[in-house]
C-alpha positions as CSV (number, residue, x, y, z in Angstrom):
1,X,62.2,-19.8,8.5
2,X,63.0,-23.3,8.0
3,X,61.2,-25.2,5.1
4,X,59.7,-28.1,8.3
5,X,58.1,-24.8,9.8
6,X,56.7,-23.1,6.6
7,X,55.1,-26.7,5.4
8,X,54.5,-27.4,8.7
9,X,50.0,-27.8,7.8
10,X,50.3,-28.1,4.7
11,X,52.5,-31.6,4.4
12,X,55.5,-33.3,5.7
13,X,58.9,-33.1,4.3
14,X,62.7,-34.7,5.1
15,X,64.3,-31.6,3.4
16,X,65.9,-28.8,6.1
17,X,66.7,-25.6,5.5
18,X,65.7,-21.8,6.0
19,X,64.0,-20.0,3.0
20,X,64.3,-16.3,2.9
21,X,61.1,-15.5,1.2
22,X,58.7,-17.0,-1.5
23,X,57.9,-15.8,-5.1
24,X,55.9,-16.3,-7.8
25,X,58.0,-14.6,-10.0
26,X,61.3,-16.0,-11.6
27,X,62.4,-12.6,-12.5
28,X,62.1,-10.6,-8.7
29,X,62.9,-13.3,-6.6
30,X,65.9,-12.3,-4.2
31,X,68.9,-15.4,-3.4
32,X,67.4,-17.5,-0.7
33,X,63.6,-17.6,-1.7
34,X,60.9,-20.4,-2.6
35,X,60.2,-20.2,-6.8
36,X,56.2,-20.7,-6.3
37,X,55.4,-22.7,-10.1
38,X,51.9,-22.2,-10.9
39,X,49.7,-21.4,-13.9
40,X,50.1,-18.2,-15.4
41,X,47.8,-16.4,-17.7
42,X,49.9,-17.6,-20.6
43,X,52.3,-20.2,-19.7
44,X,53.1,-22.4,-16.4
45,X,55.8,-21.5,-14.0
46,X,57.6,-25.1,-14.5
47,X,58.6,-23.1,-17.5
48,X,60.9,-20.6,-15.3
49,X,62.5,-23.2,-13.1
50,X,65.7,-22.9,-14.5
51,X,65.7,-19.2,-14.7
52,X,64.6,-19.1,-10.7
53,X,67.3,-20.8,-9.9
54,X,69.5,-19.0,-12.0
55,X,68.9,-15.6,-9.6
56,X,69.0,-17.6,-6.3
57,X,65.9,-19.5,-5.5
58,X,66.6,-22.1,-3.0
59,X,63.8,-24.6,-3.7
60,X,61.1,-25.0,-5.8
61,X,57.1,-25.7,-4.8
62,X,54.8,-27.0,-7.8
63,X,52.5,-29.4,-8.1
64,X,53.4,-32.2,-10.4
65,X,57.2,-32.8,-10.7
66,X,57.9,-34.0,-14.3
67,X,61.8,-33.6,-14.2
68,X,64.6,-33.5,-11.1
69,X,66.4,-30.0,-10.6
70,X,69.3,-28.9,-9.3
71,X,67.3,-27.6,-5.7
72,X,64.8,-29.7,-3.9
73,X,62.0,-29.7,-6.0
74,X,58.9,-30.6,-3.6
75,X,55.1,-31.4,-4.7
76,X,52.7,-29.8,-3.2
77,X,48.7,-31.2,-4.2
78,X,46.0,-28.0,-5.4
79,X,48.8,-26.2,-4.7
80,X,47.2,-22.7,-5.5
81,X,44.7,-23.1,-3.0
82,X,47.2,-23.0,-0.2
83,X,49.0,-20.0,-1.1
84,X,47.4,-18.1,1.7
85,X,48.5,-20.4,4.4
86,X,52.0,-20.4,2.7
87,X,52.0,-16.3,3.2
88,X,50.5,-16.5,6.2
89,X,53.1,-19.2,7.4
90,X,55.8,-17.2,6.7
91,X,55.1,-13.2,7.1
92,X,53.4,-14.4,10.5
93,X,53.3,-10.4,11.4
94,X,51.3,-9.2,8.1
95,X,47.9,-9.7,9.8
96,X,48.9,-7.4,12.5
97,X,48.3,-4.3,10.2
98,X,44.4,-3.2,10.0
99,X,43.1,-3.3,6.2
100,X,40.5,-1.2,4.3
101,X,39.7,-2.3,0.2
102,X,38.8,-0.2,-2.4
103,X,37.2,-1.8,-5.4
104,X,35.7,-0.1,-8.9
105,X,36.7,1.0,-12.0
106,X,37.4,4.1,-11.5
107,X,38.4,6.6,-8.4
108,X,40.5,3.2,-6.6
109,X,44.1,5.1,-6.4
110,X,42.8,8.7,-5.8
111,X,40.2,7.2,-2.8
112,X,43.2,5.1,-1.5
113,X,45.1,8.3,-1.4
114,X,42.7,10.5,-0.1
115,X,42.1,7.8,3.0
116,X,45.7,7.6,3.5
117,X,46.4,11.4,3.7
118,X,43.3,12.1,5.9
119,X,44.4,9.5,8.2
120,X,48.6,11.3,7.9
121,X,46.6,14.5,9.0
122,X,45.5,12.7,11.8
123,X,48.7,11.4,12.8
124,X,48.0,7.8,11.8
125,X,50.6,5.6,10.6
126,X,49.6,4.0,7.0
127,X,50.7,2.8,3.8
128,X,49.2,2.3,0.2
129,X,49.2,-0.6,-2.2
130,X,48.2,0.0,-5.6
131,X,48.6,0.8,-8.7
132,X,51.4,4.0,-7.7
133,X,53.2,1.1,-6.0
134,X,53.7,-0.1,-3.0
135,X,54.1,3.2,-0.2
136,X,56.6,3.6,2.5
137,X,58.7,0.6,0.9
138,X,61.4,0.4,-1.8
139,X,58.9,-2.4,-3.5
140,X,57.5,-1.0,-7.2
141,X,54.7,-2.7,-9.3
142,X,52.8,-2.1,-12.7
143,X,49.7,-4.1,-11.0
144,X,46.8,-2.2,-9.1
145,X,47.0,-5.4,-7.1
146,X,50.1,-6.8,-6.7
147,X,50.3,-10.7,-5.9
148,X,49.7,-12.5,-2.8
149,X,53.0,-13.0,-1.6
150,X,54.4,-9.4,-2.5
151,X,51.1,-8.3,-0.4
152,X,51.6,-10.5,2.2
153,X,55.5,-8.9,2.7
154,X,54.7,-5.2,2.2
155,X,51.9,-5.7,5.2
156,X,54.8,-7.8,7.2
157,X,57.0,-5.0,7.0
158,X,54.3,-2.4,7.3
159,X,53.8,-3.9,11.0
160,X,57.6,-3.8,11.7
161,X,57.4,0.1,10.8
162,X,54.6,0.6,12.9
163,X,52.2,1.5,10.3
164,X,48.6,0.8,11.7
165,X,46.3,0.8,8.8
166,X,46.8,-0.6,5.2
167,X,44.8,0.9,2.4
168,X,45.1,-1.4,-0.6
169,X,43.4,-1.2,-4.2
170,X,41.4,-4.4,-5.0
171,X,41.2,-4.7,-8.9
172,X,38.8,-7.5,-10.5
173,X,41.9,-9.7,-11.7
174,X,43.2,-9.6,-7.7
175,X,39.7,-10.6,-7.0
176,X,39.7,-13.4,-9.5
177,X,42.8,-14.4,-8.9
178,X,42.2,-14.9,-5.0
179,X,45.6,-12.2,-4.4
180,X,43.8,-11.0,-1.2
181,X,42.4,-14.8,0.2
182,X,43.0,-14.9,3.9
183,X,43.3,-11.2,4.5
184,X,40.7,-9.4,7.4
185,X,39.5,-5.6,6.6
186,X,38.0,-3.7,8.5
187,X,35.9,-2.0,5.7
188,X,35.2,-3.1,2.0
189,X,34.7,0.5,-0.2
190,X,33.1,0.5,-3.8
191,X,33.5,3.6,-6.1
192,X,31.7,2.3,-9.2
193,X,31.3,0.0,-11.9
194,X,31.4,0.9,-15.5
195,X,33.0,-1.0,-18.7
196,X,36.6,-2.0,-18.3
197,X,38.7,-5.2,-18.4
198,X,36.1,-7.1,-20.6
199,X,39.1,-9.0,-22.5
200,X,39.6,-11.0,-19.2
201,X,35.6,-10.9,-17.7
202,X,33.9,-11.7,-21.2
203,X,31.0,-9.7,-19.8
204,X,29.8,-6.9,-17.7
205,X,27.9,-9.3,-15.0
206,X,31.5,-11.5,-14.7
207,X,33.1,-7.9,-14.1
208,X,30.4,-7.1,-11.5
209,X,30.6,-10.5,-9.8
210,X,34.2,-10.4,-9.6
211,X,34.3,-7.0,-8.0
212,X,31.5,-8.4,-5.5
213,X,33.6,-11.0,-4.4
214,X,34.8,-8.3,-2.0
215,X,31.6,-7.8,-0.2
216,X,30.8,-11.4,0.1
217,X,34.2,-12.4,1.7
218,X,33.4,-13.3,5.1
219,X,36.6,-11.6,6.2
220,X,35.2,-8.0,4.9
221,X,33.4,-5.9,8.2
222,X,31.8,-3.3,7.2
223,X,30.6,-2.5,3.3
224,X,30.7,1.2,2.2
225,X,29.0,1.7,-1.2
226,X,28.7,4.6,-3.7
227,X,24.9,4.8,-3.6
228,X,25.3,7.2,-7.1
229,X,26.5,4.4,-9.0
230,X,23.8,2.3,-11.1
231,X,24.8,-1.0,-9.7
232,X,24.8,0.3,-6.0
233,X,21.4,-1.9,-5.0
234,X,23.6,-5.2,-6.6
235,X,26.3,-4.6,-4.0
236,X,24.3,-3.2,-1.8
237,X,22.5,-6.7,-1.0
238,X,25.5,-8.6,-1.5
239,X,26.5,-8.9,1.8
240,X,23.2,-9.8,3.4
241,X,24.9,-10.4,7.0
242,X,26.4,-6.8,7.1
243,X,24.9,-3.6,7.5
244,X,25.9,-1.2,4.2
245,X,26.6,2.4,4.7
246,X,26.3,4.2,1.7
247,X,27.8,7.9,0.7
248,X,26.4,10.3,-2.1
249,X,27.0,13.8,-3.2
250,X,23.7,14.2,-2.1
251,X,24.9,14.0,1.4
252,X,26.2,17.4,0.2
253,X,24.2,20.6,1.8
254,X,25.0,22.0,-1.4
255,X,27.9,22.8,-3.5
256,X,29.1,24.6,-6.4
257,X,32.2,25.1,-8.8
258,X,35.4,27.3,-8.1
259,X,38.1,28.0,-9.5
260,X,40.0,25.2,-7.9
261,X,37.4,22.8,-7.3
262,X,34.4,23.1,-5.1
263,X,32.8,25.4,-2.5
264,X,30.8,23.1,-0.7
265,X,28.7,22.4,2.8
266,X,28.6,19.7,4.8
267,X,26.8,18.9,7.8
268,X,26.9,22.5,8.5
269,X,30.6,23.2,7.8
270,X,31.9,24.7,4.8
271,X,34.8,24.5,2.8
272,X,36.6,24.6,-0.3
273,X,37.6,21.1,-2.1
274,X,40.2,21.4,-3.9
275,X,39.5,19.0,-6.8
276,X,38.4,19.5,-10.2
277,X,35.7,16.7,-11.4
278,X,32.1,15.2,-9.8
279,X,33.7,12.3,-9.5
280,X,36.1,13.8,-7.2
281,X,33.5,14.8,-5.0
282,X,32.6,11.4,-4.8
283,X,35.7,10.2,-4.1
284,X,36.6,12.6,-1.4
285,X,33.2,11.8,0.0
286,X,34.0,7.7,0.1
287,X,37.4,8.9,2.3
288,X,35.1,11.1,4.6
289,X,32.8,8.3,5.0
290,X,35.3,5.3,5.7
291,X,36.8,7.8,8.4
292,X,33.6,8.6,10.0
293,X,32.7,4.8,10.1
294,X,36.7,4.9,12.2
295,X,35.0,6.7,14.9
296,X,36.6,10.2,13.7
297,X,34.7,13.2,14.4
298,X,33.3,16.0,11.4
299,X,34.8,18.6,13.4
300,X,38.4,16.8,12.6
301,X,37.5,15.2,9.5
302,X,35.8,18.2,7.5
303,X,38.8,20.9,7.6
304,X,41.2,18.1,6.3
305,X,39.1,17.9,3.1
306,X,40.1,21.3,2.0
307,X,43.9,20.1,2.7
308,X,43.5,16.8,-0.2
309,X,45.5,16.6,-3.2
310,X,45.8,14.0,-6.5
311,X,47.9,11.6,-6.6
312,X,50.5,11.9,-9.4
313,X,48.9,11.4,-12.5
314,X,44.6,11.6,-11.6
315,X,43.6,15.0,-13.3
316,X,46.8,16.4,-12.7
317,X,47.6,20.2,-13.2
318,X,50.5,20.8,-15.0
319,X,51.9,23.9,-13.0
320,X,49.2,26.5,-13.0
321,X,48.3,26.3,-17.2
322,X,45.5,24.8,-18.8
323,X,47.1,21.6,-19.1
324,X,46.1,18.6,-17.2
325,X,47.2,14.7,-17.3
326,X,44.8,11.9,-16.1
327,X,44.8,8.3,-16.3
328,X,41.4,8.4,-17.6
329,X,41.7,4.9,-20.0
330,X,37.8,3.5,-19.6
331,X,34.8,5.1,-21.2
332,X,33.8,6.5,-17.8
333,X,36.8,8.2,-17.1
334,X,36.9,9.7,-20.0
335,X,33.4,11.3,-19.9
336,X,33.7,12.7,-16.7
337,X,37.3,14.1,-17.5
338,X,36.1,16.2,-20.0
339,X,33.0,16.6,-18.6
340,X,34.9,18.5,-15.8
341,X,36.7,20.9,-18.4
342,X,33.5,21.9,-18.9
343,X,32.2,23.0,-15.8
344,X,35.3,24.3,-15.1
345,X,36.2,25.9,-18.1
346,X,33.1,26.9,-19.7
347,X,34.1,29.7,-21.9
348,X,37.2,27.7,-22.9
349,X,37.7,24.7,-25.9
350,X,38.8,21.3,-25.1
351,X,41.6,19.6,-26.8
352,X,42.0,16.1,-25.5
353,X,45.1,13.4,-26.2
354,X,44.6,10.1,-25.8
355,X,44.7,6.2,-27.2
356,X,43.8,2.9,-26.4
357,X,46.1,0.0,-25.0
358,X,46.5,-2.8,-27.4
359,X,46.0,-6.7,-26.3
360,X,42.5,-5.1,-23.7
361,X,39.1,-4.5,-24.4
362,X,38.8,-3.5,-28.2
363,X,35.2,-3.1,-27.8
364,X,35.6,0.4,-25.7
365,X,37.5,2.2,-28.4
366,X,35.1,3.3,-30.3
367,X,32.7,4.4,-27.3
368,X,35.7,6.2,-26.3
369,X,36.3,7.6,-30.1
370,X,32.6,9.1,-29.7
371,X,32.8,10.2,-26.1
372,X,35.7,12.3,-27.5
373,X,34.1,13.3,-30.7
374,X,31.0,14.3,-28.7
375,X,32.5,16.1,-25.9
376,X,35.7,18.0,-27.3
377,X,36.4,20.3,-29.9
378,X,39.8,18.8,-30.8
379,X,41.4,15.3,-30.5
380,X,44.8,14.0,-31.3
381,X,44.9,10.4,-31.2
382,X,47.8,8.7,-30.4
383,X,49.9,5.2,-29.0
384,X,48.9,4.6,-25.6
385,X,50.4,1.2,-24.6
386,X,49.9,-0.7,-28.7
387,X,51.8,-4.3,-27.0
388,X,51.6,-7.0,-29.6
389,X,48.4,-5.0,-32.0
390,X,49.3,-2.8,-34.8
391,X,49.0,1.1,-33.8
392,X,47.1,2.2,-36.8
393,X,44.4,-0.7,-36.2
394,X,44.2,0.3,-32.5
395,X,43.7,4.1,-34.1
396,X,41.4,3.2,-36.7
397,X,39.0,1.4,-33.9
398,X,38.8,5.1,-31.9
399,X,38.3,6.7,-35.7
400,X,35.2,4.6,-35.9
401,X,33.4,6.6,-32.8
402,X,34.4,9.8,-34.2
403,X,32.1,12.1,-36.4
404,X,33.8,13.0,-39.7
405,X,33.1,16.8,-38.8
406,X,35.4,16.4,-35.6
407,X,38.8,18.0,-36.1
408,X,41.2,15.2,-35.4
409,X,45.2,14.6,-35.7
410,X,46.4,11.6,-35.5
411,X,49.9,11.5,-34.3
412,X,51.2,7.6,-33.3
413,X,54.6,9.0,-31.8
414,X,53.1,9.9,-28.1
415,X,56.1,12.3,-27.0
416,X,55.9,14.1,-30.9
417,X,51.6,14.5,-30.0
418,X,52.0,15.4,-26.4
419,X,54.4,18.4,-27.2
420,X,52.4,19.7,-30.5
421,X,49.4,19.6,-28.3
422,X,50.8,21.9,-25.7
423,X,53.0,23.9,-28.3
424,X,50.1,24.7,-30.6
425,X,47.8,25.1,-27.0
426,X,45.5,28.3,-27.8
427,X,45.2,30.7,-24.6
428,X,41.4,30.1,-23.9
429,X,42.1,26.6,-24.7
430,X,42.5,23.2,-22.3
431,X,44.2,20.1,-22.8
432,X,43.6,16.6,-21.3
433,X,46.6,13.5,-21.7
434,X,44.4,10.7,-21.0
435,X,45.1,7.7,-20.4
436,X,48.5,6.4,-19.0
437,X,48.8,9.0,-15.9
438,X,51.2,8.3,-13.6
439,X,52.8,5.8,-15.7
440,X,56.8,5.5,-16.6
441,X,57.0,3.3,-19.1
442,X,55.2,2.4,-22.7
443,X,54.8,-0.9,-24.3
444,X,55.2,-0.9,-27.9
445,X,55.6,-4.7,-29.6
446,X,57.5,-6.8,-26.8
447,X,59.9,-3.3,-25.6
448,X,59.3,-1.6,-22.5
449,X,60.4,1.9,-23.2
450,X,61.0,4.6,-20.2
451,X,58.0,6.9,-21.1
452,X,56.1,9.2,-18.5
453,X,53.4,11.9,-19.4
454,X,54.3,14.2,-16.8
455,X,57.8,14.6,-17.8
456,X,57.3,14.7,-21.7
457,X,54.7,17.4,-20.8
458,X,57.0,18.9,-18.8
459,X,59.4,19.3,-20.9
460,X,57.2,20.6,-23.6
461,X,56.0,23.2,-21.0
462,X,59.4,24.8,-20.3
């Protein structure tokens, strides 16, 4: 696309020349792309000029031009505000792709996943964007939301596969950030809202607002809302032009535990679910419900629940053992992870892994301490991401939660915990890894180090 077209109402310019794709990021961008120089959360993009044009960036957009560089370097006023139209400019075929949201703390990837593989059952053509990456596409991200352009490109080449329907995971930073602006779905879906992310929100009501922003977006059709969740009324009225449709394990006939998740009844049908964890109920519930409100029937819809399965990484079973692996890193998740082991293994103990990432919320580690302390018989405590903090302060914060009586190990190599955890397993015993999931690396000072749960435990298995 040629620079005249992608500006074309947004401003005028003399340059000419076609642009391959735009970035905000210095580090992905691909030869033949716009550098986008905004305001990070830490520094400005000016700052990473040099280095875009290093890998290839044609030209650079920012919005006050201090210095000349060695592409055109073109001002753009309140730049950030235009980004949509930029994206929209150039991936003209993104908006072709029908969207659905998910927002919440918890229950975003496993909902997204459950949505996308009721709708494969159906024969439905659809991709994911989350935090497991970007589906059907060689793209990768660490970000539940990726940013608006990378967005923007998966949906363009979503509609040049065919794919019909787009599930993406709206975190509250996305939200904030305005990563979604200009986008149309056809459904807005909240899980719930409990404490997470206060390091960037400040407070809860910030955190609730920005996850509202959703259901007050013009653009957003139809609102489904967990009405189990304490702050369903909140969103509930949020979107006073739109009719809310709400879904609840009440909805439920009835239902009860097996051994690999629920027997349960609904509207007369009766299957088994199989997925450990209330909050898996839930979740499968919010995917029934979005496809019901898609005009699918019960007697196509219900039979497919007994067919769902986790994504990689959301109370995971390690083979057939005792051993199970979930990103559960919020105070939330963490109750209702264990929670499960108990309804689900009620003659056995619980042993539970876990730690809490450095640089976030410092306030939830020592709920999380005594959710643990309350709720298992055994914790090891170990790194989960430390960043830029010092382990043993991140450790001590959890030790402040935890009763003196509780026995707990505390083991700051995470591959050294994860395998003396399964090695000294007992055989009526469980184990929960909480906390990184699906996740392949682990931060520790300013290294990225190749690290994944699964495969440590894995290993440790064998």
């Amino acid at each position: 696309m040629n620079i005249k077209h992608l500006l074309s109402n947004i401003k005028t310019t003399s340059h000419s020349f076609d642009v391959s794709g735009l970035s905000l990021n210095s580090q992905t961008l691909k030869k033949g792309d716009i550098f986008v120089a905004l305001q990070g959360e830490k520094n400005h993009g000016s700052a990473y000029i040099d280095n875009a044009i290093e890998n290839g960036c044609i030209a650079v957009l920012i919005e006050n031009k201090e210095i000349d560089y060695a592409v055109p370097t073109i001002e753009v006023d309140n730049l950030e505000a235009k980004l949509s139209i930029l994206a929209e400019n150039f991936y003209n075929q993104a908006k072709e792709v029908s969207l659905v949201a998910v927002t919440g703390t918890n229950g975003k990837t496993s909902v997204s996943h459950f949505i996308s593989q009721l709708l494969s059952s159906l024969k439905i053509k659809n991709g994911v964007i989350g935090t497991l990456g970007i589906s059907k596409i060689d793209k990768k991200t660490i970000n539940t939301t990726p940013d608006i352009f990378t967005i923007y490109s998966a949906l363009q080449d979503y509609s040049k596969q065919g794919i019909e329907l787009a599930i993406i995971e709206a975190s509250s930073h996305a939200l904030v950030q305005n990563r979604l602006e200009g986008l149309s779905f056809i459904q807005g879906i909240f899980t719930n809202l409990t404490q997470d992310h206060l390091d960037y929100h400040q407070t809860m009501d910030n955190y609730r607002d920005a996850k509202g922003k959703l259901f007050k977006n013009a653009l957003t059709k139809k609102i489904i809302i967990n009405g189990d969740d304490n702050h369903h009324d909140y969103f509930l009225n949020i979107g006073s032009d739109k009719e809310p449709i709400t879904f609840s394990i009440s909805d439920l006939d009835f239902y009860k535990s097996s051994e690999k998740g629920f027997i349960c009844q609904l509207n007369n049908f009766v299957f088994e679910l199989p997925l450990v964890g209330h909050f898996n109920l839930s979740n499968a519930l919010a995917a029934y419900t979005s496809l019901r409100c898609m005009g699918h029937s019960d007697e196509l819809l219900i039979p497919l629940l007994a067919k769902l399965s986790t994504p990689p990484g959301r109370m995971q079973q390690l083979h057939e053992s005792n051993i199970w692996i979930d990103y559960a890193h919020t105070p939330d998740a963490l109750f209702n992870a264990l929670k499960t082991f108990k309804v689900h293994y009620p003659e056995f103990k619980i042993r539970v892994l876990f730690g809490c990432g450095g640089d976030r919320d410092k306030t939830k580690r020592q709920l999380m301490g005594k959710i643990a302390s309350e709720n298992a018989d055994s914790i090891i405590l170990t790194n989960d991401n430390p960043r830029s903090e010092n382990p043993q302060k991140i450790i001590d914060d959890i030790l402040d939660g935890i009763k003196v009586e509780n026995d707990v190990q505390v083991i700051l190599d995470r591959k050294h915990a994860i395998t003396t955890a399964i090695k000294t397993l007992g055989e009526e015993e469980v184990l929960l890894i909480a906390g990184k999931g699906h996740e392949k690396t682990q931060t520790i000072g300013s290294q990225i180090y190749q690290f994944s749960d699964i495969e440590v435990a894995l290993d440790a298995f064998i």
